[in-house]
C-alpha positions as CSV (number, residue, x, y, z in Angstrom):
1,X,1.5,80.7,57.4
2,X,0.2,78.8,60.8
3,X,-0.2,75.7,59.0
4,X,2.5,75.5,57.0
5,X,4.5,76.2,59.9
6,X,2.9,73.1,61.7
7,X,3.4,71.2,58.8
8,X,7.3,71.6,59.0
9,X,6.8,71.5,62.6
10,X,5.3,68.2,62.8
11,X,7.9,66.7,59.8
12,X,11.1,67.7,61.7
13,X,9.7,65.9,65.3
14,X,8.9,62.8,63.3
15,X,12.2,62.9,61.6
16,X,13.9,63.5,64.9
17,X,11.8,60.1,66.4
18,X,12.6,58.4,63.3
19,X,16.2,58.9,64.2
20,X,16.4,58.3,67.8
21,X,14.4,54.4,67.1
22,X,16.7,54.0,64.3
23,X,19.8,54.9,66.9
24,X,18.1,52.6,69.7
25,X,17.4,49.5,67.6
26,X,20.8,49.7,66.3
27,X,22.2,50.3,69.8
28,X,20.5,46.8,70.6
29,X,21.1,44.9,67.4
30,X,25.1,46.0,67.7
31,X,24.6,45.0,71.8
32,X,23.5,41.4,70.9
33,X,25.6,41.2,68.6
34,X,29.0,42.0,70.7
35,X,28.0,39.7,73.7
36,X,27.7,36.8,71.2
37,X,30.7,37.3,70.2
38,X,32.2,38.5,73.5
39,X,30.2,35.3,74.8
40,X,32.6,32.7,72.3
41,X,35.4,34.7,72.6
42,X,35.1,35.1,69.1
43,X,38.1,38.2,68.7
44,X,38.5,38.1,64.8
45,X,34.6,38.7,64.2
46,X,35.1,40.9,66.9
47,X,37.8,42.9,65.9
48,X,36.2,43.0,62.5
49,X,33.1,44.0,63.7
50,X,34.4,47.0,66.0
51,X,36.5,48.1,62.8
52,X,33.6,48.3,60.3
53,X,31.8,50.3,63.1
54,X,34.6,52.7,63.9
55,X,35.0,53.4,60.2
56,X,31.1,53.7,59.6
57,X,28.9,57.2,59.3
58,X,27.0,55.7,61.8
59,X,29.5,55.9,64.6
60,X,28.0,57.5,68.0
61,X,30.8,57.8,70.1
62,X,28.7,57.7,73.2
63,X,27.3,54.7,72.2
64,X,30.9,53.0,71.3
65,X,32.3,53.9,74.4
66,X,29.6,53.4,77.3
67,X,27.9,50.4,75.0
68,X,30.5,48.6,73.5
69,X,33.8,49.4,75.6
70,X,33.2,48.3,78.9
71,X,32.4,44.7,77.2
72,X,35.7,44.6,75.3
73,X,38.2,46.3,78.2
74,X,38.4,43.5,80.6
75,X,40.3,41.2,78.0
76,X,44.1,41.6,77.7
77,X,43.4,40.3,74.2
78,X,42.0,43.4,73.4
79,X,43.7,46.1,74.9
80,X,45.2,47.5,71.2
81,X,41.6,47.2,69.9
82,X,40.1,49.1,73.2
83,X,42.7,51.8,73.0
84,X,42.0,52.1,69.2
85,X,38.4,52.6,70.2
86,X,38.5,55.3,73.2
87,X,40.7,57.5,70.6
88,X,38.1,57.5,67.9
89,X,35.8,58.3,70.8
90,X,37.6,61.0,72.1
91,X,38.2,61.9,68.1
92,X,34.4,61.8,67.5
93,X,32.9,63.3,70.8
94,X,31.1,66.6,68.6
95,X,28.1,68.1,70.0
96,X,26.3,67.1,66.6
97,X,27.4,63.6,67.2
98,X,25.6,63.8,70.7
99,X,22.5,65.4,68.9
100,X,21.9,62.2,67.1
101,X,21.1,60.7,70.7
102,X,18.3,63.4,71.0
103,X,18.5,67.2,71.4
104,X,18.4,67.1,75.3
105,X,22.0,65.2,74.9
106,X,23.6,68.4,72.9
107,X,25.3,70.5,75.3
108,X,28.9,71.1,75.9
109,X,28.3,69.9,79.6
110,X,27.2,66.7,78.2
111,X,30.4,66.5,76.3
112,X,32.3,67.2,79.2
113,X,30.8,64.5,81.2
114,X,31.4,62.0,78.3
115,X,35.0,63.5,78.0
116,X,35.1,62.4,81.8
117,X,34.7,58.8,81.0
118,X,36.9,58.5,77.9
119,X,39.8,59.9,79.4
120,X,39.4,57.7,82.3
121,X,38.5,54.3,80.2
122,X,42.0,55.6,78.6
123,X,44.0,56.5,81.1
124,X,42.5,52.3,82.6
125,X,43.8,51.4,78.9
126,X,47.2,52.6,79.3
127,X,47.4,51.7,82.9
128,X,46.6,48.2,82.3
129,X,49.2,48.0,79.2
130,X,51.7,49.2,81.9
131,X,52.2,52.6,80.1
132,X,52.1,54.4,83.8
133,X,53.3,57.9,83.1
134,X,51.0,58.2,79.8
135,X,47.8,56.9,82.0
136,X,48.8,60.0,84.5
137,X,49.0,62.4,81.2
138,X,44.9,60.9,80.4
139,X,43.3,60.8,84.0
140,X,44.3,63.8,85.1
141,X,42.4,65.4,81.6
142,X,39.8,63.2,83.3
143,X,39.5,65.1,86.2
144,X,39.9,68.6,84.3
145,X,36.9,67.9,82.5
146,X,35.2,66.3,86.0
147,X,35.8,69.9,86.8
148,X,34.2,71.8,84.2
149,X,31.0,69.4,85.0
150,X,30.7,70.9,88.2
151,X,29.4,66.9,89.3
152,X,31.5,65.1,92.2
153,X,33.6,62.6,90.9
154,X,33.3,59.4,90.6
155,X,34.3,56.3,93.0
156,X,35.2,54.7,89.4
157,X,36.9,58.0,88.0
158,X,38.5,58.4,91.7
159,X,40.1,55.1,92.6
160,X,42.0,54.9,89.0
161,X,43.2,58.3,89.4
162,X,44.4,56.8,93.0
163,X,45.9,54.0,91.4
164,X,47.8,55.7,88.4
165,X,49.0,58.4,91.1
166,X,50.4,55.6,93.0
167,X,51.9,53.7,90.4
168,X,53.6,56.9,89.1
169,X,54.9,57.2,93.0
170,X,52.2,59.8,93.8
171,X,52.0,58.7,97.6
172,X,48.5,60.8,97.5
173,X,47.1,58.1,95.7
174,X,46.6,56.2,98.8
175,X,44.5,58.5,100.1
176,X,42.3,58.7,97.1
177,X,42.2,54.6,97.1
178,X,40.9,54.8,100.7
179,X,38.4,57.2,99.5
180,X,36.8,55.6,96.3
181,X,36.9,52.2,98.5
182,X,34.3,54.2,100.9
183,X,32.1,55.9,97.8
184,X,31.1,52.5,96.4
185,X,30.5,49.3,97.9
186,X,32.3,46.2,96.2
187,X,34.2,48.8,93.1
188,X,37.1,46.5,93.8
189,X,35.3,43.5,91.9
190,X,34.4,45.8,89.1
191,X,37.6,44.6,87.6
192,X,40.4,42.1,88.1
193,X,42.9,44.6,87.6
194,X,41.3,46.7,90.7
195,X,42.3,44.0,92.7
196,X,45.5,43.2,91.1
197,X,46.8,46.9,91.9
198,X,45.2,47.1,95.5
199,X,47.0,44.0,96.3
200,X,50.8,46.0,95.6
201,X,49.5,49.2,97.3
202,X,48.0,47.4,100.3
203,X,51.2,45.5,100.1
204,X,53.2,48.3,100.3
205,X,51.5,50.5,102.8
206,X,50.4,48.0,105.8
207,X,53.7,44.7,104.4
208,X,53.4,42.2,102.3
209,X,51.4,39.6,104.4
210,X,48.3,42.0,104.3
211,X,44.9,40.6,103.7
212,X,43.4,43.0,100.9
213,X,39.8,41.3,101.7
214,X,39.8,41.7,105.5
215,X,41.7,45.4,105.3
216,X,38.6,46.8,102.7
217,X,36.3,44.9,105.3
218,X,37.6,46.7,108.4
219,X,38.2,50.1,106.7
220,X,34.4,49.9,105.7
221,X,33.3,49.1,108.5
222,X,35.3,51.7,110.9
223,X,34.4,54.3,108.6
224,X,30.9,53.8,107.4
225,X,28.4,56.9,107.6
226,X,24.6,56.9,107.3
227,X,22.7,57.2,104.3
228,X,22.2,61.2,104.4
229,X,17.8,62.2,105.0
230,X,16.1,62.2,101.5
231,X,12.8,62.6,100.1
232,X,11.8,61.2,97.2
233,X,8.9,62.0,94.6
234,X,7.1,59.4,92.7
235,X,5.1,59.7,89.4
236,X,1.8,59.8,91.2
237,X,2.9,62.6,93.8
238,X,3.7,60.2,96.4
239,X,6.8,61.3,99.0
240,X,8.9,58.7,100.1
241,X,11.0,60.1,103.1
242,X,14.1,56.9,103.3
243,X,14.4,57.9,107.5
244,X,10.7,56.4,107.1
245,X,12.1,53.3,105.8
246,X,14.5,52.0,108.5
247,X,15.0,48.6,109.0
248,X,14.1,47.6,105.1
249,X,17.5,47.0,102.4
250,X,17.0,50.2,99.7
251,X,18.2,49.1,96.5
252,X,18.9,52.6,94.8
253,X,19.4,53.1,90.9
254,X,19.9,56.5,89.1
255,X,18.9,55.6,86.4
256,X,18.1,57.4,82.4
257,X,16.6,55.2,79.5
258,X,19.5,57.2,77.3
259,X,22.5,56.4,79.2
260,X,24.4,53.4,77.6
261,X,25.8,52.8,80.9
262,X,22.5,52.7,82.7
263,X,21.4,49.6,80.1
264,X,24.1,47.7,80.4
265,X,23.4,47.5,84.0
266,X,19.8,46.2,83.4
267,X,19.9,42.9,82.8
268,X,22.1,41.9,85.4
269,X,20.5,44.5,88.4
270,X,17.3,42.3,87.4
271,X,18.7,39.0,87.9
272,X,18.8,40.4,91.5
273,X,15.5,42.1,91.3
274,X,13.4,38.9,90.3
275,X,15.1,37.2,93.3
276,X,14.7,39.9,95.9
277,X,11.3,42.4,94.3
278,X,8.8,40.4,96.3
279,X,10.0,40.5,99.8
280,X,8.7,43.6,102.0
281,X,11.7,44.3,103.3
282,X,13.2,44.9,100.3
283,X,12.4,48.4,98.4
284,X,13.9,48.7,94.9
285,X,14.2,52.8,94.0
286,X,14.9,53.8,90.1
287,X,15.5,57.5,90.3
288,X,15.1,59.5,87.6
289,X,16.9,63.5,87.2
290,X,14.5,63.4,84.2
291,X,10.4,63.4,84.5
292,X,9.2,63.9,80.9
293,X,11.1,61.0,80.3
294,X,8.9,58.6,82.3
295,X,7.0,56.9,79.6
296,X,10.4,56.1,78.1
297,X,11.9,54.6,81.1
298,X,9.0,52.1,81.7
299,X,8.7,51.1,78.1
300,X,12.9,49.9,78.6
301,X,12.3,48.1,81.8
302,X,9.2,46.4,80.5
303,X,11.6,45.6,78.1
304,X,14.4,44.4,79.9
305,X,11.3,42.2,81.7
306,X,11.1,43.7,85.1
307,X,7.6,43.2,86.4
308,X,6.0,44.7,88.8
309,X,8.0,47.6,89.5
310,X,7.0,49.2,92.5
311,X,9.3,52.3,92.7
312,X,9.9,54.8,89.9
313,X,11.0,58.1,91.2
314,X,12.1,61.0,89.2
315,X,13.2,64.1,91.9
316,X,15.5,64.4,95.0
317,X,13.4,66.6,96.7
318,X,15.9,67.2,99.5
């Protein structure tokens, strides 16, 4: 009975691998793909593309929306096709589509934190096709389900609800704006349409012949608070306390070899790491929530091409 239960043991883990390679290489395939065509603004192969996926068994809605999405939102081109997307997203967010991402992915908390980011990619959607009060309807679901989470919110997730409050003359808004501007250095480049809506609020609360550039720069600095005391634990036991490491410029990354979001961010957070690594007053940190996912996490930055990587941490120890 031992063996045989072994036997069926060992078959359903190399099933479950078989799956999860099958799910990455077409994760990367379907990547490459979409930035080629992103790349020559080719929309009809695009649109084509997106549609055949969408309509497919093998649709992962996390995938769709944190892989495929963010490439496709930023172009007023395709807004309708975006939108079409988020919904079968929010459609298709199952707890057995999630398992097909790996067991440690099937959990209604996980849904809740991907319900988090489709509601607010919609709510972005709608906000940038000028449907206001429908954008309110879909952020503040966002933040119901940011709740649920029990994680802070995000300076993305807050400074959109800020927007879409002010835009729906929600005059608390502007206090959420002035929040998210604090959480996250340089979120107003993230997006054209950032800037575009900062421009009419900053208009409208400090007059028309405000500079948006030099207000963000002066609120920053007036306001700026230290980095608060962490230590950090590396895969050979090594602390790092960051007090320790005054004077250098910490580049910090959370970072999980399963999060679409995290990968998309790779190849262009190494175009500044192969410019910057080398220097010794420079410290690069890749934190990990995750240490039985270490061997996973080095095999994707090898293959990204980061060399040399001096810093991979998985625990806030403090």
């Amino acid at each position: 009975e031992m063996k045989k239960f072994i036997k069926i043991f060992v078959l359903i883990f190399y099933f479950s691998v078989l799956i999860q390679c099958s799910n990455d290489n077409q994760f990367n395939t379907q990547e490459k793909q979409l930035k080629q065509y992103v790349n020559d603004k080719n929309w009809p192969a695009l649109e084509e593309m997106i549609s055949n996926y969408m309509n497919s068994e093998d649709f992962i809605a996390h995938t769709a929306g944190f892989g495929i999405l963010p490439e496709i939102i930023k172009f007023p081109e395709l807004l309708d096709l975006s939108e079409q997307l988020i919904q079968k997203c929010i459609q298709e967010n199952s707890i057995d589509n999630l398992k097909r991402l790996g067991v440690e992915n099937a959990s209604e908390r996980k849904q809740n934190i991907d319900f988090v980011y489709f509601y607010s990619q919609y709510a972005w959607i709608l906000w940038k096709k000028e449907k206001f009060s429908e954008a309110r309807i879909n952020i503040k679901k966002a933040v119901e389900y940011q709740a649920k989470t029990g994680l802070d919110t995000s300076a993305r997730e807050l400074l959109r609800l800020g927007i879409i409050e002010y835009y729906n003359d929600d005059k608390e808004g502007w206090q959420k704006i002035q929040k998210a501007l604090l959480a996250e250095t340089d979120i107003e480049n993230q997006d054209e349409d950032y800037r575009k809506a900062l421009k009419k609020v900053i208009a409208t609360e400090l007059g028309q012949d405000s500079d948006l550039e030099k207000y963000i720069e002066t609120y920053r600095e007036e306001n700026r608070q230290p980095v608060p005391e962490l230590t950090l634990i590396s895969f050979d036991g090594n602390e790092i306390e960051l007090k320790k490491q005054k004077g250098k410029i910490l580049f910090i990354i959370f970072f999980s070899p399963n999060c679409g979001s995290c990968r998309h961010e790779l190849p262009k957070i190494k175009e500044i790491y192969d410019q910057y690594s080398s220097r010794q007053d420079i410290m690069f940190l890749f934190i990990l929530d995750k240490p039985k996912m270490r061997d996973e996490s080095i095999e994707l930055l090898d293959e990204y091409g980061y060399k040399g990587l001096q810093r991979l941490l998985w625990e806030m120890s403090k």
